[in-house]
Every structure is written in C-alpha cells, then in structure tokens.
C-alpha positions in Angstrom: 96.9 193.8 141.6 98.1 196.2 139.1 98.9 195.7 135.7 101.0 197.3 133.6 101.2 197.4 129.2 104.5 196.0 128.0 103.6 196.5 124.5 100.2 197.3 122.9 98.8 197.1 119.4 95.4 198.8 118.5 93.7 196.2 116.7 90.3 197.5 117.2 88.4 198.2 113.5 86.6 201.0 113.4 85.8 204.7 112.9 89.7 206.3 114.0 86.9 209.2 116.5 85.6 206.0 118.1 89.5 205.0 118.9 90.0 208.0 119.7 87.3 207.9 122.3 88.0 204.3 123.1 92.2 205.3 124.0 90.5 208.4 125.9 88.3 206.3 128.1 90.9 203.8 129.1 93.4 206.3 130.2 90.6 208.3 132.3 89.1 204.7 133.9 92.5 202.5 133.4 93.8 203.4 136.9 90.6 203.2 138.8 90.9 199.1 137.6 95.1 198.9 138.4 95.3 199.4 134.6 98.4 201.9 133.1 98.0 202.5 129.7 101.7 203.2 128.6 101.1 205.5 125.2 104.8 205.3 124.5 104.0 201.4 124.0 101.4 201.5 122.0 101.0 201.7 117.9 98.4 202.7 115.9 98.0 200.7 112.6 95.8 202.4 109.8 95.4 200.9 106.4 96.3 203.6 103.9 98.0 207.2 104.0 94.2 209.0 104.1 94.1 207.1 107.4 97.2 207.9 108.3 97.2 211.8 108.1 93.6 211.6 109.7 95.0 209.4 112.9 98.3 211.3 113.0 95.9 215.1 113.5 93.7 212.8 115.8 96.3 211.2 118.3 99.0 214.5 117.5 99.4 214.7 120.8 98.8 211.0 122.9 102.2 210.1 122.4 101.1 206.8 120.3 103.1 205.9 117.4 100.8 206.1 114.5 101.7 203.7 111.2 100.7 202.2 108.1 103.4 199.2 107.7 102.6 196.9 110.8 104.1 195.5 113.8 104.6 192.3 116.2 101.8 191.8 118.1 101.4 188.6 120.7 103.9 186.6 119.0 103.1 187.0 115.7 102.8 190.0 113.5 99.7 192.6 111.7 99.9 194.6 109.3 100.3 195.7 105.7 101.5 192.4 103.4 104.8 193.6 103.0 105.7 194.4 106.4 103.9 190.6 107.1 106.7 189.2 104.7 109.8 191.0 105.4 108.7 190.3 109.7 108.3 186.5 108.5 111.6 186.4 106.3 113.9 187.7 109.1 112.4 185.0 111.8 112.6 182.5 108.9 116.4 183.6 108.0 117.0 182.9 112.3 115.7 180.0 112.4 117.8 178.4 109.2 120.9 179.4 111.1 119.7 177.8 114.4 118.4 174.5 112.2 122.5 174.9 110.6 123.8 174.8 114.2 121.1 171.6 115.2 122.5 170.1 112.0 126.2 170.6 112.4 125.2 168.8 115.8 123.6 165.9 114.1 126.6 164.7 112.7 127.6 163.4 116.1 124.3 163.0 117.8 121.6 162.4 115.4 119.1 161.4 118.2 120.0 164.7 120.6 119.6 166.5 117.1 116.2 164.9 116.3 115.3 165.8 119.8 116.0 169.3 119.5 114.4 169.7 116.8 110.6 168.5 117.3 110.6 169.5 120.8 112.3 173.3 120.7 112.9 174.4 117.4 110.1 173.6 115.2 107.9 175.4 117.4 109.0 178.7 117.0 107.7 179.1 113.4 104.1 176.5 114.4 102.8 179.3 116.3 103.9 182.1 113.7 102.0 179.9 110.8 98.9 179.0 112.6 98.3 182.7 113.6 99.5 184.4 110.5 98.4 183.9 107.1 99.4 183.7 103.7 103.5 183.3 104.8 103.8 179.8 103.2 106.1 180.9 100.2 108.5 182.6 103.1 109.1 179.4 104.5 110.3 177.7 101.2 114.2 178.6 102.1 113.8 176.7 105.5 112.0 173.5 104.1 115.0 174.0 101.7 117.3 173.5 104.4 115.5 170.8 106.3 114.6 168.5 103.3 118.4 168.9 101.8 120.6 169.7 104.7 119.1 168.2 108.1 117.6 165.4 107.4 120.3 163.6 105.2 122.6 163.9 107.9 120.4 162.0 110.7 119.0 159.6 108.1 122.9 159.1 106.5 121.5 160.2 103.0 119.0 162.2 100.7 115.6 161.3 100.9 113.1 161.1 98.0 109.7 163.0 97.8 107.7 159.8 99.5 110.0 159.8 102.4 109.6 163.6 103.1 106.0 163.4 103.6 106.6 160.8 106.0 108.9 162.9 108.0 106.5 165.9 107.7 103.9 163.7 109.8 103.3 164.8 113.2 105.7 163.6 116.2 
C-alpha cells in the first residue's frame, strides 16, 4: 500500500538542524515504506522571526513553505495566537450563517431544526474547542445567536439565564 501526504504540518519541537535531518531522512527512507513526502504540502511553523530567517536559509531549497503565523492542521489549527483567532473567527462567522439558515427553518419545523442542530451542526465547532485552546471569547457571537435568535423560535419565546443552562446540557 502506498500512502501519499495530502497536507502536512511540522509539529515536531526541536532544534530547526534536527528538522532538518528529520525532513532529510524521511524523503531518503519515505519510499522504501510506500511513503511520498509531498514538500509542496508541507509548512514549517517557527515561533519568532530569528527562527524564521534561520529555517528559511535551512530549508531554502526543500520546497517547504516556511512561517511564523500558523496553519490548519487535522481539523483544527497551530500556530501563533493571532493566526488561532482570526482561523477560529472565520469558522465561527460560517457557522452563525448556517445556525441563521437552521433557524429560519425552525420557524416551520422546530423539531427537524432541533434535529439538525445537536446531530450536524453543533459538532463542527465540539471538535475545534476540545482540540484548540484559549478560543472561548471567539465563540461569544455564536452563543449570541443561539441564546437570542435560535432558541426563541423553537421554544416560541426568550429564555431566561436558568433555562439556557438547561439547554446547554448534553443531548
């Protein structure tokens, strides 16, 4: 069987020579195993710009994109705390216009709505805030939306602070 990189973060901490080595190694040994490291897939994260210039001389000519800001990796996202937030806002920003949508739907079938709603689309951001942390202030706008928008609409009114933590309890 062969396998083949769709997308590749280096994650690994360490000494950028010992990456270096590491990236190396895996090309030279990669296709003995049915493994193809794609370098035009894969991105280098560094923590500050003395890193950076050091890993840019380093990896000049592997092809791999070499950054400081971040990137998605596996579904969630690494990287420097403001490329976290703005990654975290933009999913959050979807998802408000999809929960829009599943409330416009509500009006007529609250139950189908409901549905929707614990079994699709409040998954999307589960996984994203178990796996990434300190993004609870980005999802104040969508809370926003399900405490004053969605939920009146299948419940026929506005709900007080008691009744929200009921509705936050697990399904």
């Amino acid at each position: 069987k062969q396998w083949y990189q769709r997308r590749v973060a280096i994650t690994a901490g360490g000494k950028l020579q010992h990456m270096k080595k590491w990236w190396d190694t895996l090309l030279k040994i990669g296709p003995k195993y049915g493994y193809f490291p794609n370098n035009g897939k894969t991105i280098l994260i560094v923590k500050n710009i003395q890193g950076l210039f050091k890993a840019k001389e380093l990896f000049r000519n592997s092809g791999i994109e070499v950054t400081t800001a971040g990137d998605r990796h596996l579904g969630a996202v690494i990287g420097s705390d403001e490329f976290r937030n703005l990654y975290v806002k933009k999913k959050v920003e979807g998802w408000i216009k999809d929960l829009r949508v599943m409330t416009e739907i509500a009006k007529d079938e609250p139950q189908a709505a409901y549905t929707g709603f614990t079994r699709g689309l409040c998954h999307r951001w589960s996984y994203l805030q178990r796996t990434v942390p300190d993004i609870s202030n980005c999802f104040e706008p969508l809370e926003k939306v399900i405490r004053e928008e969605f939920i009146p609409v299948l419940v026929g009114r506005s709900i007080s602070d008691h009744e929200r933590c009921i509705f936050e309890l697990p399904v």
